[in-house]
BATOR-935476 format. One record per residue (C-alpha): residue number from 1; z, y, x negated; residue in three letters. Coordinates in Angstrom, 2 decimals. Layout:
# BATOR-935476
(NUM; (Z; Y; X); "ALA")
...
END
This chain:
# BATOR-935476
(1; (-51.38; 31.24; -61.89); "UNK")
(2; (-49.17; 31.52; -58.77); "UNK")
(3; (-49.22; 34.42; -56.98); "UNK")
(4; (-47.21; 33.56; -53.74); "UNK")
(5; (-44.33; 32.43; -52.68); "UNK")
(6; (-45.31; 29.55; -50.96); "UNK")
(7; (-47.42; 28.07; -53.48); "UNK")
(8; (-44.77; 28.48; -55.71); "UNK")
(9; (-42.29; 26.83; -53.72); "UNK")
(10; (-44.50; 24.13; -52.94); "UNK")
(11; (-44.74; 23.29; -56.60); "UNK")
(12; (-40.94; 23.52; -57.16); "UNK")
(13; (-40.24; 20.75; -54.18); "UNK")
(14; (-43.29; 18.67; -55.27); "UNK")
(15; (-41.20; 17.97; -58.26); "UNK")
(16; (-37.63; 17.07; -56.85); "UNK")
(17; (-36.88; 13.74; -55.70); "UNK")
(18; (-34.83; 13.01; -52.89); "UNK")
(19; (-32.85; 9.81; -52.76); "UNK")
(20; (-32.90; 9.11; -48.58); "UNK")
(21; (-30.80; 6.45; -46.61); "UNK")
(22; (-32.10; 3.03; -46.00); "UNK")
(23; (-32.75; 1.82; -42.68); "UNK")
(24; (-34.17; -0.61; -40.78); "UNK")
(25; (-37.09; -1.35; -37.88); "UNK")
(26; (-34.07; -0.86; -35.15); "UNK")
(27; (-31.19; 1.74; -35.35); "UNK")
(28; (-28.08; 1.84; -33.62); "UNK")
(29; (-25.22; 4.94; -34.37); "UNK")
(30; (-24.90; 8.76; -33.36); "UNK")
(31; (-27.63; 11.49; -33.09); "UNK")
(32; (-25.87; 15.17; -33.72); "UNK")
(33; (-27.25; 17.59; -31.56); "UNK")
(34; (-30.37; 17.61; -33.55); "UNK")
(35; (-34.60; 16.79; -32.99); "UNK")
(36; (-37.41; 17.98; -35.05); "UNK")
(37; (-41.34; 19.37; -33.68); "UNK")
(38; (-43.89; 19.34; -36.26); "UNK")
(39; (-46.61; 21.66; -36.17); "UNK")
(40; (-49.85; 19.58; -37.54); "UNK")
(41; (-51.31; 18.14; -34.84); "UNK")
(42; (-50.94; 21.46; -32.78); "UNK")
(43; (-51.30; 21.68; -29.36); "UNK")
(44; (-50.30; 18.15; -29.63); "UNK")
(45; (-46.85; 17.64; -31.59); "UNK")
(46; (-45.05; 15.07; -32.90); "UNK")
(47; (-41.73; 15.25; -31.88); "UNK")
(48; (-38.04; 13.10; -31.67); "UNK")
(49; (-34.87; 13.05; -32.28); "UNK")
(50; (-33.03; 13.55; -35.99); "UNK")
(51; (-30.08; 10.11; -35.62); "UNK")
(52; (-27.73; 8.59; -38.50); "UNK")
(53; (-26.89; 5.35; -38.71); "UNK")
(54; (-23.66; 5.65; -37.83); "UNK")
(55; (-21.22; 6.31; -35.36); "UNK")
(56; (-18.75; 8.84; -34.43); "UNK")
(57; (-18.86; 12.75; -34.57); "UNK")
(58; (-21.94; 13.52; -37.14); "UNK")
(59; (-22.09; 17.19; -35.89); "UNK")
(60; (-21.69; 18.70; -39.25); "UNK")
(61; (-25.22; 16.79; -40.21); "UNK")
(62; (-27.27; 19.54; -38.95); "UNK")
(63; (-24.75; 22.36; -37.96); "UNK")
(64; (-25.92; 24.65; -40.71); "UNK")
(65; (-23.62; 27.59; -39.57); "UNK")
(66; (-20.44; 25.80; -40.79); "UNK")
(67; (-22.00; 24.59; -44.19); "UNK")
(68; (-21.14; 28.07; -45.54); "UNK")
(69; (-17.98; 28.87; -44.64); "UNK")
(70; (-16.56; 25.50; -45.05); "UNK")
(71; (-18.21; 25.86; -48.78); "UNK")
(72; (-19.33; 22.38; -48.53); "UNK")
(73; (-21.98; 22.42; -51.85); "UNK")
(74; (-25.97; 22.06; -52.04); "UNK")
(75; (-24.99; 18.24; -53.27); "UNK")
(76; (-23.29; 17.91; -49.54); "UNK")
(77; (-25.69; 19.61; -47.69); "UNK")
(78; (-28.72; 17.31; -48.97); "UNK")
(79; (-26.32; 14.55; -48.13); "UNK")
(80; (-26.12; 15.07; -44.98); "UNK")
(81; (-29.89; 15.90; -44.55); "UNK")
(82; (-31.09; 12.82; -46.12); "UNK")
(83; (-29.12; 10.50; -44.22); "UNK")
(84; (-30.62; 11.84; -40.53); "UNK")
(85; (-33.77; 9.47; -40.03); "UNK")
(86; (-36.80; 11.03; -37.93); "UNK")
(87; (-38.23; 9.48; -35.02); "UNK")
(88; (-41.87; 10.52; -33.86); "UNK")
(89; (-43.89; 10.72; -30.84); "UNK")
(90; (-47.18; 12.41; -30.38); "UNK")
(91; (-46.96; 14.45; -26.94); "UNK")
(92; (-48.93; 17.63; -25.73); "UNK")
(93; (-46.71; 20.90; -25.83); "UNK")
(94; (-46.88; 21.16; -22.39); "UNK")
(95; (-45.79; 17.61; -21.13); "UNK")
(96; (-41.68; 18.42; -20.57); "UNK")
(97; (-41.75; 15.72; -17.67); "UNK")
(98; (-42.34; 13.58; -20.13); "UNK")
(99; (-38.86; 10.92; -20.17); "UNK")
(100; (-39.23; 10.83; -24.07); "UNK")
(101; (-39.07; 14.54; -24.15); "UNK")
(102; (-35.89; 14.89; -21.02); "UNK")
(103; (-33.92; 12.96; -23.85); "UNK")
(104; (-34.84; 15.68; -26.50); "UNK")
(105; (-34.00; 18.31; -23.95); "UNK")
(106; (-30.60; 16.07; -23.52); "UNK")
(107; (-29.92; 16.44; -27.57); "UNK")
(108; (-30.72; 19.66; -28.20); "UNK")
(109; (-28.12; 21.01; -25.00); "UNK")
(110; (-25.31; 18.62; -25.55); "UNK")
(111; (-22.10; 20.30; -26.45); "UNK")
(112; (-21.10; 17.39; -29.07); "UNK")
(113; (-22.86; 13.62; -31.45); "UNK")
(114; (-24.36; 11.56; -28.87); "UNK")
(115; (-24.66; 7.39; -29.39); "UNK")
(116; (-28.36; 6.22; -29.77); "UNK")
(117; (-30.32; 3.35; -30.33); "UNK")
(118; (-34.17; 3.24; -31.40); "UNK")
(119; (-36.30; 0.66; -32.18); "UNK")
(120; (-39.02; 1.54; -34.47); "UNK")
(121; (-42.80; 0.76; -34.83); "UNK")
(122; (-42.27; 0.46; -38.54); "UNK")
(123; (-39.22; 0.47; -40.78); "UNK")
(124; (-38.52; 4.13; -41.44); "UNK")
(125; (-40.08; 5.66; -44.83); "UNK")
(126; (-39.46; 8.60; -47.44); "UNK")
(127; (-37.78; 11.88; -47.34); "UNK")
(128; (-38.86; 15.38; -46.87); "UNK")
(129; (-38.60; 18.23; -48.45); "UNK")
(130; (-40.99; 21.62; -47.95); "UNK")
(131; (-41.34; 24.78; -48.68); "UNK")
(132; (-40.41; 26.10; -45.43); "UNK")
(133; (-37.85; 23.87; -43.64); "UNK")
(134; (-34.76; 21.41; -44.30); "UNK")
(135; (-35.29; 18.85; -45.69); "UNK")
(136; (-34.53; 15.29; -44.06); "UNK")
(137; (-34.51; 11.14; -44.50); "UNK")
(138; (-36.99; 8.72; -44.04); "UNK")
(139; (-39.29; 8.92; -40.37); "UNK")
(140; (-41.22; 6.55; -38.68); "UNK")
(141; (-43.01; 6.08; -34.95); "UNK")
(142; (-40.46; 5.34; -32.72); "UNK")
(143; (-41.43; 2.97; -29.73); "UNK")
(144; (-37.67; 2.85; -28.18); "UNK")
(145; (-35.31; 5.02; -27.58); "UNK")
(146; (-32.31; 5.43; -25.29); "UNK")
(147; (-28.88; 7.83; -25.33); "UNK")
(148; (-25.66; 7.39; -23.53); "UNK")
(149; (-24.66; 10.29; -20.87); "UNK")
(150; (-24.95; 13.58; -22.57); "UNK")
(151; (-22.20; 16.65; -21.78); "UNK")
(152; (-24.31; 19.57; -21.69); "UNK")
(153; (-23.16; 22.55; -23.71); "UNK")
(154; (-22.34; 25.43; -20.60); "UNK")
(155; (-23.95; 28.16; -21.63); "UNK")
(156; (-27.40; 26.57; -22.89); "UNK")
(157; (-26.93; 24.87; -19.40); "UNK")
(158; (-26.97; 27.62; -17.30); "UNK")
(159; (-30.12; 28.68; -19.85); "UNK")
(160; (-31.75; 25.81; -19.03); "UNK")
(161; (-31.65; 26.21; -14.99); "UNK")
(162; (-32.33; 29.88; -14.90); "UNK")
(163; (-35.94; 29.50; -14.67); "UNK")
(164; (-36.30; 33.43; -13.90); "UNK")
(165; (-34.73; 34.60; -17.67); "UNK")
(166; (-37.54; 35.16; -20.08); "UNK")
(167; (-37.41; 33.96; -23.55); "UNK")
(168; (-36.46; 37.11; -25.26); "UNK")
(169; (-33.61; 37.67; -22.74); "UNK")
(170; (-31.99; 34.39; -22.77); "UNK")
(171; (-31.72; 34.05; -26.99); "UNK")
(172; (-29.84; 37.58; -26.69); "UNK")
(173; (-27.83; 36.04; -24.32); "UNK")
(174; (-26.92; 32.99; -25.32); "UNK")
(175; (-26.41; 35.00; -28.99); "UNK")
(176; (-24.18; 37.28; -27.42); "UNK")
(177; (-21.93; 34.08; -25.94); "UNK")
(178; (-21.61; 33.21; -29.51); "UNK")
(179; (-23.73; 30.25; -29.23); "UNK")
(180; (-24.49; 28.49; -32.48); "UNK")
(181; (-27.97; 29.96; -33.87); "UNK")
(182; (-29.43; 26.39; -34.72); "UNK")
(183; (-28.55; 25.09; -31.21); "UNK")
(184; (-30.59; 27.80; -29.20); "UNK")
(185; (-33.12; 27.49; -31.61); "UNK")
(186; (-33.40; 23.49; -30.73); "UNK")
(187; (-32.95; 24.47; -26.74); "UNK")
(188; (-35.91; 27.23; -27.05); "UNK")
(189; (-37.99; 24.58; -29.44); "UNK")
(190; (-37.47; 21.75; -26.75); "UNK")
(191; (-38.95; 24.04; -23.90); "UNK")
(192; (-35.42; 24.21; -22.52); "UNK")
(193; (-35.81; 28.18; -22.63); "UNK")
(194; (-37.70; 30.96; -20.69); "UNK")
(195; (-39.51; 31.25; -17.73); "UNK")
(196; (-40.66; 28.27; -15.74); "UNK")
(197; (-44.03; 28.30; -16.15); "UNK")
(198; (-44.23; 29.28; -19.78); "UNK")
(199; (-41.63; 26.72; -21.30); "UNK")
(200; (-43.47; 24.09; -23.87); "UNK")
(201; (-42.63; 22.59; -26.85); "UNK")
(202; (-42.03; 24.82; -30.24); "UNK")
(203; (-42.91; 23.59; -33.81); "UNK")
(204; (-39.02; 23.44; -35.26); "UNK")
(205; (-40.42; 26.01; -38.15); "UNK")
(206; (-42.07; 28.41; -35.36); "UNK")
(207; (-38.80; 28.59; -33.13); "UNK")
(208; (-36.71; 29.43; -35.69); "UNK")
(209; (-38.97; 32.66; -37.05); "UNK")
(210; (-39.51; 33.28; -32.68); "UNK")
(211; (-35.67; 33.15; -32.38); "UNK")
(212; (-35.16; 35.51; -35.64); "UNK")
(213; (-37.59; 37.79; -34.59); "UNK")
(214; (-36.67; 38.03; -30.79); "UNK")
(215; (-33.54; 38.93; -31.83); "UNK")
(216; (-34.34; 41.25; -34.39); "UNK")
(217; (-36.34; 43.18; -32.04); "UNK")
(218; (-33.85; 43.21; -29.71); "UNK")
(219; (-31.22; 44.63; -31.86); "UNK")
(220; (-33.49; 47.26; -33.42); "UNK")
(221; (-33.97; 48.95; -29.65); "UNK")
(222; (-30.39; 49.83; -29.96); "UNK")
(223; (-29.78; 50.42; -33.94); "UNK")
(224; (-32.16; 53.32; -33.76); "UNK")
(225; (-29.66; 55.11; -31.20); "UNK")
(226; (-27.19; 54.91; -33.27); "UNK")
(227; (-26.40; 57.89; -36.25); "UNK")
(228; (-27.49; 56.78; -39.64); "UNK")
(229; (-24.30; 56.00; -42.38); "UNK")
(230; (-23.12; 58.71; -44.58); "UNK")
(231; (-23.28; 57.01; -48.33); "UNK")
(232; (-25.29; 54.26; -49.58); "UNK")
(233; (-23.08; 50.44; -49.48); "UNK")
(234; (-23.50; 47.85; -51.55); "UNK")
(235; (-22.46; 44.05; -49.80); "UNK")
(236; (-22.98; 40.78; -52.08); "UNK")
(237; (-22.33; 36.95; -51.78); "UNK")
(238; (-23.16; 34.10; -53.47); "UNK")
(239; (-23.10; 29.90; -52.99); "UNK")
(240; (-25.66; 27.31; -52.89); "UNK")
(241; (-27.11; 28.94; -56.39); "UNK")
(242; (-28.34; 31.89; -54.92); "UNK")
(243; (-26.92; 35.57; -55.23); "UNK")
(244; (-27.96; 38.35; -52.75); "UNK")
(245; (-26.65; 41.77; -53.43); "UNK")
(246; (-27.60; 43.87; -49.95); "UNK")
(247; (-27.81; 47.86; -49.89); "UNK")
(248; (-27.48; 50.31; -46.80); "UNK")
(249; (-29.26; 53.32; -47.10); "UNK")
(250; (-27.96; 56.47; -45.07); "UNK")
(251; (-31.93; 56.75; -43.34); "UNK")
(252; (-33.83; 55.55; -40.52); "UNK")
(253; (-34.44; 51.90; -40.33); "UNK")
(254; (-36.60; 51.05; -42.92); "UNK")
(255; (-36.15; 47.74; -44.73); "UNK")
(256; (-37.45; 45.88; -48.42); "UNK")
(257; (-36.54; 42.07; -49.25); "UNK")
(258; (-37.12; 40.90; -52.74); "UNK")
(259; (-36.32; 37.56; -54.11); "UNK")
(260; (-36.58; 36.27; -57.42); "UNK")
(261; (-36.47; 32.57; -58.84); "UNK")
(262; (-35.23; 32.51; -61.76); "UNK")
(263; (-36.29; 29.58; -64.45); "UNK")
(264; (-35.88; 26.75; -62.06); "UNK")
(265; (-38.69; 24.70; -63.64); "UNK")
(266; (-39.91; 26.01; -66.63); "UNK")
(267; (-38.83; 29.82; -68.02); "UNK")
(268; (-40.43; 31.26; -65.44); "UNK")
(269; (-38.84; 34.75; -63.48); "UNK")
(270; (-40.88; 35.59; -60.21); "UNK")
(271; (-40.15; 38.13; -58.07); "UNK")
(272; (-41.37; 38.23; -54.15); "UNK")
(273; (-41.23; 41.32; -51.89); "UNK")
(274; (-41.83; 42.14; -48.76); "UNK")
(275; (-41.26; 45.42; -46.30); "UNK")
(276; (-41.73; 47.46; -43.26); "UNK")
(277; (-41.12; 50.72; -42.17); "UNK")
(278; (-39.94; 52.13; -40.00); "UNK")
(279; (-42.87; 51.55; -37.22); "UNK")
(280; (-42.17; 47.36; -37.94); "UNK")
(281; (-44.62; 45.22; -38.89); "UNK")
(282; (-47.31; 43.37; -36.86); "UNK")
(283; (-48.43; 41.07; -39.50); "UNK")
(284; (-46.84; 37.81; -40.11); "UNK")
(285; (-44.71; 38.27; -43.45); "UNK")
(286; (-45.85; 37.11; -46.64); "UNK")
(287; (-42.24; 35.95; -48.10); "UNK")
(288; (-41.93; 33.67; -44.82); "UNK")
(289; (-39.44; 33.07; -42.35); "UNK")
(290; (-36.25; 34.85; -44.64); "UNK")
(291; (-37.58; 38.13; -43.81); "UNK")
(292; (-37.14; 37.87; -39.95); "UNK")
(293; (-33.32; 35.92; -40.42); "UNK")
(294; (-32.34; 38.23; -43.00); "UNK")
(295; (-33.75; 41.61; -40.70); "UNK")
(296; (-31.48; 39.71; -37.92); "UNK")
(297; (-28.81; 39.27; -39.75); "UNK")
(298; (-27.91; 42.76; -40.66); "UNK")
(299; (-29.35; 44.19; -37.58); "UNK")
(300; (-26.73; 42.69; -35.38); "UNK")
(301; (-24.12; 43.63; -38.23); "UNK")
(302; (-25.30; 47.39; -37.82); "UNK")
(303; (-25.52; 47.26; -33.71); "UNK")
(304; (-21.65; 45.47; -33.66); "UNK")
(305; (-20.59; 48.56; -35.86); "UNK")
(306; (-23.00; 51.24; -33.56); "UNK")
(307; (-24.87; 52.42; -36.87); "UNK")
(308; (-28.16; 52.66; -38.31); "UNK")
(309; (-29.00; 52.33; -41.89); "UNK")
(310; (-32.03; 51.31; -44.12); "UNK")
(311; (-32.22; 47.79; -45.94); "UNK")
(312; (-32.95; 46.22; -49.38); "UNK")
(313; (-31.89; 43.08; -50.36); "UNK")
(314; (-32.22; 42.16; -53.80); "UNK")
(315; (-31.65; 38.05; -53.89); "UNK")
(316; (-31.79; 35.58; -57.10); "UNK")
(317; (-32.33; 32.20; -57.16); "UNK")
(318; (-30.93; 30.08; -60.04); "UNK")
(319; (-31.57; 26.78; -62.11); "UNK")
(320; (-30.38; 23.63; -59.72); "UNK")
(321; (-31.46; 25.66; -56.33); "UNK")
(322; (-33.58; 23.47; -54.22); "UNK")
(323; (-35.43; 25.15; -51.00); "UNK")
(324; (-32.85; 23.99; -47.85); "UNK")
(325; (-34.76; 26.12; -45.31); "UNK")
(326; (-34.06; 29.74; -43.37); "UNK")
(327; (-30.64; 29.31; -42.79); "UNK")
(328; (-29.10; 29.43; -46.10); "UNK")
(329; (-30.28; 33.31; -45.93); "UNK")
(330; (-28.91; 33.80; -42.72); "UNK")
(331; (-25.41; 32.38; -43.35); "UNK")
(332; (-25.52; 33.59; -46.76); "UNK")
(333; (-26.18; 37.37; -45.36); "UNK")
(334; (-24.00; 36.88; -42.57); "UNK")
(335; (-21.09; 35.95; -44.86); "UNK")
(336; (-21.69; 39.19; -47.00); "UNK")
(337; (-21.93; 41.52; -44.11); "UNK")
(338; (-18.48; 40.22; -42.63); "UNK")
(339; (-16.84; 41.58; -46.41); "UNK")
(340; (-15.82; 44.81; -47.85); "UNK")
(341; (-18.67; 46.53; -49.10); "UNK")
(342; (-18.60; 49.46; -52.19); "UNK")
(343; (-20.05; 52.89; -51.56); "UNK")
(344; (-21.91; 54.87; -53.73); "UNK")
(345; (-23.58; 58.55; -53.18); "UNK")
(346; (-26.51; 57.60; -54.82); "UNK")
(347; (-29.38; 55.15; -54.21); "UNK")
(348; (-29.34; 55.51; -58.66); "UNK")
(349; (-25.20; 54.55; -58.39); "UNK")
(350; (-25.94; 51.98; -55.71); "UNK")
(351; (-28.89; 49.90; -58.51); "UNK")
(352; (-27.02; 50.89; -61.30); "UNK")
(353; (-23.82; 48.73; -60.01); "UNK")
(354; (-26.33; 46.20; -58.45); "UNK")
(355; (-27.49; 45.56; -61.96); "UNK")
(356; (-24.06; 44.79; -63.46); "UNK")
(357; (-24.12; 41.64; -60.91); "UNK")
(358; (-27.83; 40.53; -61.19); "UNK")
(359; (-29.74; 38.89; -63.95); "UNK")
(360; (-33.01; 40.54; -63.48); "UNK")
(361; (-32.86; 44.11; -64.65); "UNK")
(362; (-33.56; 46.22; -61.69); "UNK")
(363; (-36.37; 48.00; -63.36); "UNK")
(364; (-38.10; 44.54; -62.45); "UNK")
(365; (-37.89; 44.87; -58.97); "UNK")
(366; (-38.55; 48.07; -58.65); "UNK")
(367; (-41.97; 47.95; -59.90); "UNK")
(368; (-42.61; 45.07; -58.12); "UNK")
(369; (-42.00; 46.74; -54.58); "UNK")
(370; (-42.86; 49.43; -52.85); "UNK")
(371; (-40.00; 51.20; -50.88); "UNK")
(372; (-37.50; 51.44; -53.87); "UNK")
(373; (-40.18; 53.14; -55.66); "UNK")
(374; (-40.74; 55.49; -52.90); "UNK")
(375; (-37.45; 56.15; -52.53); "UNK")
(376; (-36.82; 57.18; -56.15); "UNK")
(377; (-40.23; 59.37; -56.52); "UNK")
(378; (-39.07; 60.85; -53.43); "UNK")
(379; (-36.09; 62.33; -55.42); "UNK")
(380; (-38.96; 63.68; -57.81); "UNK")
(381; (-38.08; 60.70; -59.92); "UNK")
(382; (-40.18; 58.64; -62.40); "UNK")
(383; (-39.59; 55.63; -62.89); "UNK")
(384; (-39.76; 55.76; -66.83); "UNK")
(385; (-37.32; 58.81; -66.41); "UNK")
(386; (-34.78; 57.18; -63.63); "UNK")
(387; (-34.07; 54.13; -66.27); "UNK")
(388; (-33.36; 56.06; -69.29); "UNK")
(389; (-30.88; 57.91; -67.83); "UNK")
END
């Protein structure tokens, strides 16, 4: 029986195929701004560039904050992944003088697609697709590699030669410029971030949850000064065959994700949840990176408007969703939070309307969690009584 999330997802993408380009021993054509670290061979890393074979501007390829908004559909989006091809080197974290790795610091700060070449130790192979990234072509050893002058984007440049900024300070920074989320993510996995003498290479999965995080942090230090909201709101998007419906409570920070996949292989309906209070959370969270880019998300929503709130997000995943990594919560939540929201007076009002939109009952999820339920036997409420009403 499954019990966790990422078993569960790891079955689910064990049985989708993925149809990646063909390519062969040598590539020529245009690498977006765009590498991937692995994380297995940790302290060591394999790590390289993400290219296409072909040439011009293939930005969009791994710019996930404009797949949203330009509604481009799952069908696109896996498109685009599976035609970026993977090259590999195994270097130590710590080796940034390496040349190899100066070109991956080149990629991940240039401002726009940059013409490649690599020659391969064996024709790229295969596609992949996890439980807890994007998915992308076929990879291979690469033994060659060169790029044509790179035009650094400004801000991640002056990042990158203030040795003096720590970590933490520069993402808020850089977020604050407006700066793409995936791009300072690539800068701070690179080791083109922080301090001198603490920069190394980040696992791609690791520096986007470090990114989320930092930020979330950040923004929390200056939610909490902020007066709570009056009435309870209600936001809610959907795309890429998900559906999140996201609720404001007027209290203290204090925040529940659930998400629930919903016959996507068999007739099965699981529902994960995770939560803190409002003293955070020191262990890592058992739902996975979503929690952190979701706790961002609205957190910078809340500091923009100078307001403090509690969160639940209620999200459903439907037949034809495949796993596309982190950012399809972010962008997803981001679009929501940018929309008119409805306000009810009443955490009961607030579910009740939720439930017209969802196709889980919300009885389900409240007896899978734990602040929902709190919050309604805090109204001297029992759950058998609250859903007959």
């Amino acid at each position: 029986m499954i019990t966790t999330k990422n078993a569960y997802l790891k079955k689910l993408t064990e049985n989708i195929q993925m149809k990646s380009v063909k390519v062969g021993k040598d590539l020529e054509g245009s690498t977006p701004p765009s590498v991937f670290i692995g994380r297995w061979s940790y302290p060591k890393v394999y790590a390289g560039p993400m290219m296409v074979g072909e040439t011009g501007d293939t930005y969009i390829m791994d710019s996930p904050e404009s797949w949203i908004g330009e509604n481009k559909t799952q069908d696109e989006i896996i498109n685009y992944r599976m035609n970026l091809v993977r090259g590999k080197q195994l270097i130590k974290i710590d080796d940034l003088e390496n040349p190899f790795v100066e070109k991956l610091q080149d990629i991940s700060l240039a401002s726009k697609s940059i013409d490649s070449e690599a020659q391969f130790k064996k024709r790229p192979r295969g596609a992949v697709l996890s439980e807890d990234s994007m998915p992308h072509g076929p990879s291979a050893a690469i033994e060659k590699f060169d790029i044509d002058a790179v035009r650094w984007d400004k801000q991640l440049e002056k990042t990158f030669y203030d040795t003096d900024l720590r970590a933490s300070e520069a993402v808020t920074k850089l977020h604050d410029k407006d700066v793409p989320f995936s791009a300072m993510q690539k800068a701070f996995s690179v080791g083109a971030i922080g301090t001198r003498y603490k920069r190394k290479l980040v696992p791609t999965r690791w520096s986007i949850t470090a990114c989320d995080s930092t930020l979330a942090d950040e923004f929390l230090k200056e939610v909490r000064r902020f007066d709570q909201i009056e009435t309870y709101r209600v936001y809610e998007y959907g795309s890429l065959k998900n559906y999140y419906t996201i609720i404001l409570t007027p209290t203290e920070w204090q925040y529940e994700w659930y998400e629930a996949f919903i016959k996507l292989m068999n007739k099965e309906e699981l529902i994960f949840s995770d939560y803190e209070k409002n003293s955070g959370k020191k262990e890592y969270s058992t739902v996975g990176g979503c929690f952190y880019t979701c706790k961002m998300t609205v957190l910078d929503a809340l500091r923009r408007e100078k307001k403090q709130a509690g969160l639940i997000v209620l999200r459903e995943a439907y037949e034809g969703y495949v796993p596309l990594g982190v950012f399809n919560v972010r962008e997803n939540i981001k679009e929501a939070m940018q929309l008119p929201y409805k306000e009810f007076e009443t955490l009961k009002d607030a579910l009740a309307y939720c439930g017209t939109k969802l196709k889980l009952p919300i009885s389900r999820y409240v007896k899978t969690g734990t602040l929902l339920n709190d919050m309604l036997h805090s109204k001297q409420t029992t759950l058998d009584a609250y859903f007959k009403k």
